[in-house]
C-alpha positions as CSV (number, residue, x, y, z in Angstrom):
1,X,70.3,108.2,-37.7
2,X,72.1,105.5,-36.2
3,X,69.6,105.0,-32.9
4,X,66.7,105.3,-35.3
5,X,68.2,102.4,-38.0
6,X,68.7,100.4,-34.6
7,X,65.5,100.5,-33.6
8,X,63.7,100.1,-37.0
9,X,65.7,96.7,-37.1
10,X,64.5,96.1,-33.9
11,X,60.8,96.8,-34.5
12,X,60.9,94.7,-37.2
13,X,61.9,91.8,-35.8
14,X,59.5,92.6,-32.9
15,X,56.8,92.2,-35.8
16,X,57.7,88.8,-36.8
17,X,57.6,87.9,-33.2
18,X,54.6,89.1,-32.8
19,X,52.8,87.3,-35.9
20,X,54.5,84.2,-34.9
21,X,52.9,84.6,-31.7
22,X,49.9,85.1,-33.1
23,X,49.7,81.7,-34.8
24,X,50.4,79.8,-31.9
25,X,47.6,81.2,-30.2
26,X,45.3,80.8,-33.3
27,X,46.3,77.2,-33.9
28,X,45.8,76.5,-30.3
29,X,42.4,77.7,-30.8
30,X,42.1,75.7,-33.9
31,X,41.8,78.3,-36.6
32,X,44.0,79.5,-39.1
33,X,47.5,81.5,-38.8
34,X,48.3,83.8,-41.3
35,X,48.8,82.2,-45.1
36,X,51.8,82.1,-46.4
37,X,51.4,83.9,-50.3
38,X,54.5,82.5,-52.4
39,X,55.3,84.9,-55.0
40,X,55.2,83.2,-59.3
41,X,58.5,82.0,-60.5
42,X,58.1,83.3,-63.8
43,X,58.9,86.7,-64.4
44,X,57.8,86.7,-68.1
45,X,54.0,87.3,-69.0
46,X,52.4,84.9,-71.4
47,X,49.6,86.8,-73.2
48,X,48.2,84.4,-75.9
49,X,46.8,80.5,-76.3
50,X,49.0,79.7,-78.6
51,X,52.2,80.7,-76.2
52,X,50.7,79.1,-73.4
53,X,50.7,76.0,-75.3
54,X,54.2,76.0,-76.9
55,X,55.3,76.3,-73.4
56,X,53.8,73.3,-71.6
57,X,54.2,70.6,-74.8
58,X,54.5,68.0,-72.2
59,X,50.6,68.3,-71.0
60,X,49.8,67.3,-74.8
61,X,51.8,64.5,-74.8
62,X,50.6,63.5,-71.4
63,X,46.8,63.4,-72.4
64,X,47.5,61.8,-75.6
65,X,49.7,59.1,-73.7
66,X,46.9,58.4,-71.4
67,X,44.1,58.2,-74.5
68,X,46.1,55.8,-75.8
69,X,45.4,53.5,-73.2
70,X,42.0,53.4,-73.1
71,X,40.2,50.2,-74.3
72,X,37.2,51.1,-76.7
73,X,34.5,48.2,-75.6
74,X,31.6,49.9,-77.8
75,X,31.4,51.9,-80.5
76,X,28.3,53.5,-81.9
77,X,27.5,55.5,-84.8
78,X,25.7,59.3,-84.8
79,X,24.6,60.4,-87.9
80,X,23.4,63.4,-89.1
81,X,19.6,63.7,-89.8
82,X,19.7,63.4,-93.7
83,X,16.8,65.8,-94.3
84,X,18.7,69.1,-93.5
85,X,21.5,68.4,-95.4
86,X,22.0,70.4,-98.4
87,X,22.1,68.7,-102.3
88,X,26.1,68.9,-102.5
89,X,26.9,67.8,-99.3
90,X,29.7,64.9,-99.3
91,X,30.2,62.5,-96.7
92,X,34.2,63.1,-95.6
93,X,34.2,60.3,-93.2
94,X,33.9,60.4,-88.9
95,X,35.4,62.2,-86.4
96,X,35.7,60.3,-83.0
97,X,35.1,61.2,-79.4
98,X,36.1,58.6,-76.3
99,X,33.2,59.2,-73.3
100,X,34.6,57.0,-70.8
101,X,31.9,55.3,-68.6
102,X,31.9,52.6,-66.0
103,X,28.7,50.2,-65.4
104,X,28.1,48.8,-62.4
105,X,25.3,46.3,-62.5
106,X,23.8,42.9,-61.9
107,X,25.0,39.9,-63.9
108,X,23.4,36.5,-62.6
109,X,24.7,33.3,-64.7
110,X,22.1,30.2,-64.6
111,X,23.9,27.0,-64.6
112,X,22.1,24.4,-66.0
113,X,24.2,21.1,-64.5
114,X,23.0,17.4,-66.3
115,X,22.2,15.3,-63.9
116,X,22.5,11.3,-64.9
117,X,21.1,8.3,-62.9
118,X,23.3,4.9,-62.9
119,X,20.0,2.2,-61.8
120,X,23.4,-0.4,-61.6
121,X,25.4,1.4,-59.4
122,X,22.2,3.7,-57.4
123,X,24.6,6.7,-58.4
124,X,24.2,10.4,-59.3
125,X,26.3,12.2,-61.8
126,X,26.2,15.7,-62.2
127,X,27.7,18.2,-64.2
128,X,30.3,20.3,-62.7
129,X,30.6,24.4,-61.7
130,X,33.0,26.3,-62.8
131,X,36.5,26.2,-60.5
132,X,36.0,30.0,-60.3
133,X,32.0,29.4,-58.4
134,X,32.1,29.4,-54.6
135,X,28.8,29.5,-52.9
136,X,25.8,31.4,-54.5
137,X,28.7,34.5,-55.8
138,X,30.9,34.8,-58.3
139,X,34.6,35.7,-58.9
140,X,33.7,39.3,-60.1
141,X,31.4,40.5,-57.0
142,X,33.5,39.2,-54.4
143,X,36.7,41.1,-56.0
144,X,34.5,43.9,-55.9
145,X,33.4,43.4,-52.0
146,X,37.2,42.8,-51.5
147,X,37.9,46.1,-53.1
148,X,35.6,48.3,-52.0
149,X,36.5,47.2,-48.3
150,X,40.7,47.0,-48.7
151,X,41.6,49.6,-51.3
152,X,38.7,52.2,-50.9
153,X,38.6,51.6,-46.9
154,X,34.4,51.1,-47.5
155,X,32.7,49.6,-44.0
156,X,30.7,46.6,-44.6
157,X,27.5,48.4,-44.0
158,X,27.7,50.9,-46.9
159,X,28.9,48.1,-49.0
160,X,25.6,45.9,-48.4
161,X,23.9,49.4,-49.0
162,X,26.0,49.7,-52.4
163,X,25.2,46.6,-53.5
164,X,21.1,46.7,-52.8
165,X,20.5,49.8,-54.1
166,X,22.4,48.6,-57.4
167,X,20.2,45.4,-57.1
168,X,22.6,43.0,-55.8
169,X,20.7,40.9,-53.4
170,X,23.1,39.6,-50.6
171,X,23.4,39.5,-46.5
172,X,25.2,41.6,-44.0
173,X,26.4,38.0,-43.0
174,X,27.8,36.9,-46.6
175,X,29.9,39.9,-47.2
176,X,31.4,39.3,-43.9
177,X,32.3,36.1,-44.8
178,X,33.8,37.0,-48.2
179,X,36.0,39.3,-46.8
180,X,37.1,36.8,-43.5
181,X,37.1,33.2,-44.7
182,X,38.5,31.2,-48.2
183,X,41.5,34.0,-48.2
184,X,44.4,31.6,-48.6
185,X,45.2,32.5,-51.8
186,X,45.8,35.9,-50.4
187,X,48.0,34.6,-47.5
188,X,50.1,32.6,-49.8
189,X,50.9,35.3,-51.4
190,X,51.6,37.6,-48.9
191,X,54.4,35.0,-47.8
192,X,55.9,34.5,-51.0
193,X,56.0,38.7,-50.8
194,X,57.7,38.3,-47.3
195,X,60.6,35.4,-48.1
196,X,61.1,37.6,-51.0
197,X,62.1,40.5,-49.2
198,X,63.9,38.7,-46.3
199,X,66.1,37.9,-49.7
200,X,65.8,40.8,-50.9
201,X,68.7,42.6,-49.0
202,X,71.5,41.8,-46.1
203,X,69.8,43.3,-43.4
204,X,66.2,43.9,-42.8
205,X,64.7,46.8,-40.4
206,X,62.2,46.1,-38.1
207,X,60.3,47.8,-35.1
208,X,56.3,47.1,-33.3
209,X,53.6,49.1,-32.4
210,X,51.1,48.4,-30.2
211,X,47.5,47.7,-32.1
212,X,43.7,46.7,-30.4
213,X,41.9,44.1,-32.2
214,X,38.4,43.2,-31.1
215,X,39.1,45.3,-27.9
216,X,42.3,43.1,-27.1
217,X,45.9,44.7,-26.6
218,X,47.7,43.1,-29.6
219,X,51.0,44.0,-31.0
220,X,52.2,44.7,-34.9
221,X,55.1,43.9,-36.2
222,X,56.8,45.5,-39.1
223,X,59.9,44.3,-41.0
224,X,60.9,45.8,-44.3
225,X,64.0,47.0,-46.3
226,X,63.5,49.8,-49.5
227,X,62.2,47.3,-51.4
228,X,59.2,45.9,-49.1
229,X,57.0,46.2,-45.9
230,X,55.2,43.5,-43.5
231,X,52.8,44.2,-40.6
232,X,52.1,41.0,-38.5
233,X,49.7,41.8,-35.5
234,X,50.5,39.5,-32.8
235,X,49.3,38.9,-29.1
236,X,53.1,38.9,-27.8
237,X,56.2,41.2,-28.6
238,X,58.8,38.7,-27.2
239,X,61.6,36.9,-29.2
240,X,60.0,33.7,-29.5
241,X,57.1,35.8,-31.3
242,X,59.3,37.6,-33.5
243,X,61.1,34.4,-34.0
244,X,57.7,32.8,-35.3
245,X,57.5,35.2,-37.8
246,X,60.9,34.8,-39.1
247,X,60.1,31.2,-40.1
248,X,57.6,32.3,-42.4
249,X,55.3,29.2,-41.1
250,X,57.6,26.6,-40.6
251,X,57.9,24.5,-37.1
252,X,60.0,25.5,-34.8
253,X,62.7,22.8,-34.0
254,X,65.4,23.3,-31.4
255,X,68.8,22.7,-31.8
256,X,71.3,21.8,-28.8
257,X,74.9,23.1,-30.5
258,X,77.5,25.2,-29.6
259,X,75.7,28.4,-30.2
260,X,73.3,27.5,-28.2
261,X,75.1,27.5,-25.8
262,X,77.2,30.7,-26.4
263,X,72.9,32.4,-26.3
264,X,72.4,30.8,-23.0
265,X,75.4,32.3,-21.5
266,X,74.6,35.6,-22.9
267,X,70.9,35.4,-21.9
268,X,72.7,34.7,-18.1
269,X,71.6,31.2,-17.8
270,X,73.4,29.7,-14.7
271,X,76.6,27.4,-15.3
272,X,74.3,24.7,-12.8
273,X,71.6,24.3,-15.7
274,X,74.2,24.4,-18.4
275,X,75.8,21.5,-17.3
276,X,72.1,19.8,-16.5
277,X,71.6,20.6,-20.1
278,X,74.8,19.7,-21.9
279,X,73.7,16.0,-21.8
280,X,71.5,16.8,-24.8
281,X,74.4,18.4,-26.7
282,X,74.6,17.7,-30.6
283,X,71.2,16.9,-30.2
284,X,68.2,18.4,-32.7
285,X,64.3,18.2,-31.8
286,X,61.0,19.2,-32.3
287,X,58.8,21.4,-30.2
288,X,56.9,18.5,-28.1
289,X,60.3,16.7,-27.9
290,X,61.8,20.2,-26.6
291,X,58.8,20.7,-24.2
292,X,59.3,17.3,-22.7
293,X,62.8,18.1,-22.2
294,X,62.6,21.0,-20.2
295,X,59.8,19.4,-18.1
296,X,62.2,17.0,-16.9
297,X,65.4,18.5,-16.3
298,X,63.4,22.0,-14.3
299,X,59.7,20.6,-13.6
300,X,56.9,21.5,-15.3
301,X,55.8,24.4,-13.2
302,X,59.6,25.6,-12.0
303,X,61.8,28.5,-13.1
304,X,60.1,29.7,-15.7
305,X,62.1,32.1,-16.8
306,X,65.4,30.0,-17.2
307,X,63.4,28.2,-19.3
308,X,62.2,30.9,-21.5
309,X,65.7,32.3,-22.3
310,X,66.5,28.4,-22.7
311,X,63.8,27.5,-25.7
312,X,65.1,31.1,-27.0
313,X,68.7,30.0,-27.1
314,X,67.8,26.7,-28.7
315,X,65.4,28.2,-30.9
316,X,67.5,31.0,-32.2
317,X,70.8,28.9,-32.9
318,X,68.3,26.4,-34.9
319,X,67.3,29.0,-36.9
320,X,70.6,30.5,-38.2
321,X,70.8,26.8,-39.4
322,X,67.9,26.7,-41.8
323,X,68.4,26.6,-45.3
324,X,65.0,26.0,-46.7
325,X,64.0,29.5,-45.7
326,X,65.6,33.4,-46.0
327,X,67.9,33.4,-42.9
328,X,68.1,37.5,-41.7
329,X,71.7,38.3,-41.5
330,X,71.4,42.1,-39.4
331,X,68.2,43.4,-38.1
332,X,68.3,47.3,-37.6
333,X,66.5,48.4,-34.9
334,X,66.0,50.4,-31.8
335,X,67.4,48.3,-28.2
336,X,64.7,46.7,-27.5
337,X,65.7,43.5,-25.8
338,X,63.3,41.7,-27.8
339,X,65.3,42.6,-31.3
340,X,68.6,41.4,-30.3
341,X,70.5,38.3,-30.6
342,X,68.1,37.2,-33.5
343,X,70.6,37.9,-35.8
344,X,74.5,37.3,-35.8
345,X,74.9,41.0,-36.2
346,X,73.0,44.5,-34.9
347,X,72.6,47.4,-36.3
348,X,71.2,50.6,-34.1
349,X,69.2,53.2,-35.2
């Protein structure tokens, strides 16, 4: 009895090798493995409507949460055909059903602008268009262009076929445009959304993946914390470049202090061109001032990368100055060589 419980056990597991196996080989073929059937939770049998309902109130309140938020923009009367009501019949007031709809249609406004003549001054004056009006589109398609595109991830073909077969007449070539050009508003905002974050917490996470755009190797960027993300698709995945992005538009300026020089002896700049460079110390200049700079003390076309760990250095230690923008205490972050020194501290993950 002994040998034979043994190898039942043994059997068994067998088995569940077996089916394992089994899977592998069918998802390396591409088809299914076997389903996995979980068994009901509930143990009890509910036989009648009314039970069912007592024991899920919350889908009741759910439904009637969600009518109350629907805005009623028409409302239309059906009445009963009075020639098949009885003599007694009273009228005991409506009952109401919500339809909810959506139309999607033309809607082409006609400005009419006055136009005045001065003969004294050989001038025109003419009324003005709304600040909303850009070109021949308004607010509402171009939000819908912009939409259709961003949030629903529509190409721009089947939006120009969208829009004609609705009867919206409009170019391959101006949907294009709304959804390239005049989107400042929407970069202003996303940099409000970024110095926000960068205040956000103590430390902010970033890492980069590499991205093609218009068949060129580009690089994205992503900083964020639990409370925000940013993707910045770049040409370059140095410091300087991550550097750039840091000060949220402003200029770089370059600042010859201590620090700086601390960087440069980290970065393994030589003692020879530290002491070339200490003439400057104290000092505090702009990009075409720093450019100038280094053209005279290595050449213009000489040592080239000295001089890239040397605008880092500068760069970097003006940057933990700042006080007009979020300066990034800790960045966590894998090793790469571009992440560090950025920050005065360094957090691995």
């Amino acid at each position: 009895m002994g040998i034979i419980e043994i190898l039942s056990e043994e059997l068994n597991a067998l088995k569940v090798e077996n089916q394992k196996l089994r899977d592998e080989i069918n998802l390396l073929k591409g088809e299914q493995t076997k389903p996995k059937i979980r068994g009901s939770k509930r143990n009890d049998d509910i036989s009648s409507e009314n039970e069912r309902r007592q024991r899920n109130p919350l889908k009741t309140r759910e439904s009637s949460s969600r009518k109350d938020k629907i805005e009623i923009h028409h409302t239309e009367t059906c009445s009963v055909d009075k020639s098949i009501l009885p003599n007694d019949a009273l009228f005991k007031g409506y009952c109401y059903v919500t339809i909810r709809d959506i139309i999607v249609e033309p809607w082409n406004t006609n400005y009419r602008r006055e136009v005045f003549y001065s003969p004294s001054e050989g001038k025109t004056y003419s009324g003005k268009l709304p600040d909303v009006v850009k070109g021949e589109f308004g607010p509402g398609i171009r939000t819908h262009i912009l939409t259709l595109y961003h949030i629903a991830n529509v190409s721009e073909p089947k939006i120009h076929e969208l829009l004609e077969n609705r009867g919206f007449w409009i170019s391959k070539a101006t949907i294009s445009r709304i959804l390239t050009e005049d989107n400042d508003l929407f970069h202003e905002e996303k940099s409000k959304i970024f110095q926000s974050g960068l205040n956000s917490t103590t430390y902010q996470q970033i890492d980069d993946t590499s991205a093609r755009v218009n068949r060129n190797n580009r690089y994205t960027q992503i900083i964020c914390n639990p409370y925000y993300a940013a993707y910045f698709t770049v040409p370059h995945k140095n410091r300087e470049t991550i550097l750039d992005i840091l000060l949220c538009g402003n200029e770089k300026i370059y600042c010859f202090n201590e620090e700086a020089f601390k960087l440069m002896e980290m970065f393994n700049v030589s003692r020879f061109w530290m002491e070339k460079l200490s003439s400057f110390e104290g000092e505090t200049c702009t990009n075409k001032e720093m450019h100038l700079k280094m053209d005279y003390v290595f050449s213009p076309n000489g040592y080239k990368s000295t001089k890239t760990r040397v605008f880092e250095a500068y760069a970097i230690a003006a940057y933990h100055r700042m006080t007009n923008i979020p300066v990034v205490a800790t960045f966590l972050s894998d090793d790469a060589p571009q992440f560090s020194k950025l920050t005065l501290q360094h957090a691995h993950c």
